[in-house]
N, C-alpha and C positions, 0 to 999 in steps of 0.2 A: 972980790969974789963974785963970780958969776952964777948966776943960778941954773939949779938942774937941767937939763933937757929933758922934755916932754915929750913922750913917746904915745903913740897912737892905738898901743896896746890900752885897755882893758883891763884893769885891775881885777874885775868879775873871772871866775874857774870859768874853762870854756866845756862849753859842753857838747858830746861827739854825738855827729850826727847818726841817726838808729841807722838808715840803710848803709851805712858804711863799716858796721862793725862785725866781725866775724863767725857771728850767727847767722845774722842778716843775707848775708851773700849766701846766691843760689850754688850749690857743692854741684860740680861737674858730676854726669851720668859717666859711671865707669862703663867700658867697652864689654863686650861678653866673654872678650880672656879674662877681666880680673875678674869681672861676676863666679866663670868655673874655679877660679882661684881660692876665691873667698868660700866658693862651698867644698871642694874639696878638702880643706881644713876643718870642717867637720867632725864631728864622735862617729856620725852613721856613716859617713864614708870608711872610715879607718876600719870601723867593725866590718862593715861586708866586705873590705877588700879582705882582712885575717880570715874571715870565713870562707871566702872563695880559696882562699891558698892554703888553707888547715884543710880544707875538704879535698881539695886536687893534691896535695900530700898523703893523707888517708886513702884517696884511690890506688894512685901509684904503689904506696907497699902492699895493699891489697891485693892487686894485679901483681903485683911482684911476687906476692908469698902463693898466689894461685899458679904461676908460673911454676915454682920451683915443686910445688905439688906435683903437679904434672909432669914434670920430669924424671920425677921419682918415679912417679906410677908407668913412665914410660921405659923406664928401664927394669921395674917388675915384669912388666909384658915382655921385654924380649927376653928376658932371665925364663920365662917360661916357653916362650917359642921357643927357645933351643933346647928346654929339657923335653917339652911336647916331639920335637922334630928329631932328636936321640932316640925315645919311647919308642916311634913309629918308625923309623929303622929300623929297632931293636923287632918289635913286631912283622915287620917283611922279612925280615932273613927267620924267626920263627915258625912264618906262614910256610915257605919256601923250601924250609929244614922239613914241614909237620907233612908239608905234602909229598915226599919222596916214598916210593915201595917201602925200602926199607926199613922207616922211619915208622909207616905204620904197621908196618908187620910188626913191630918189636913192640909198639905200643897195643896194638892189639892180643899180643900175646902177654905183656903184663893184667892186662885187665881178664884175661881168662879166657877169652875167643879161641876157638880153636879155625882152623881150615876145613872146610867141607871135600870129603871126598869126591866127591861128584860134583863138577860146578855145571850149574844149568843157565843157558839162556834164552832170554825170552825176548823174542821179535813183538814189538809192537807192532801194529801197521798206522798207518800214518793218516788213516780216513779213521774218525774214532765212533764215525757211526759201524763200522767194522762190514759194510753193506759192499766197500770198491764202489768207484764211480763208473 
């Protein structure tokens, strides 16, 4: 029988060198895309992003219900332009009736006037120092 072979190995644990172990090694600068990356995962991001779009939500129906406000009240307004613009018809052809002879004779004669027999008239002159120039 032949005896063992003898190995060059070190029966002693070996033991690993400190700069080679995975603490040790200097960790690569990330670039300033994953930098925004890494913040954007954030709590405060997420919260001001829900705030900015809870809020511009909030506008938008606000604006919207002020909108249809105003639509309404825009269709008040001509709902009364045209009963205003009937009225004031309705009041020209009354003016136009109340000024005819006829119209006021008869009205005057309900209220008790009578006609003067003698109608007189009187010349102004038209200089009201009444001196003529």
């Amino acid at each position: 029988m032949s005896a063992p072979a003898r190995t060059l190995v070190s029966p002693a644990p070996k033991r690993a060198d400190p700069s080679r172990t995975p603490a040790a090694r200097p960790r690569p600068i990330p670039s300033p895309h994953h930098r925004g990356r890494a913040r954007r995962g954030t709590p405060p991001f997420w919260v001001m992003t829900a705030l900015i779009v809870t809020g511009m939500i909030v506008g938008i129906v606000s604006l919207s219900a002020l909108a249809v406000q105003a639509s309404f009240r825009s269709d008040d307004l001509h709902q009364q332009l045209g009963s205003l613009t009937q009225r004031q018809q309705s009041l020209r052809e009354d003016v136009a009736a109340a000024s005819a002879p006829s119209r006021v004779m008869r009205w005057a004669r309900s209220e008790g006037m009578v006609m003067p027999e003698r109608v007189v008239i009187l010349r102004v002159p038209s200089d009201p120092s009444g001196l003529g120039a």
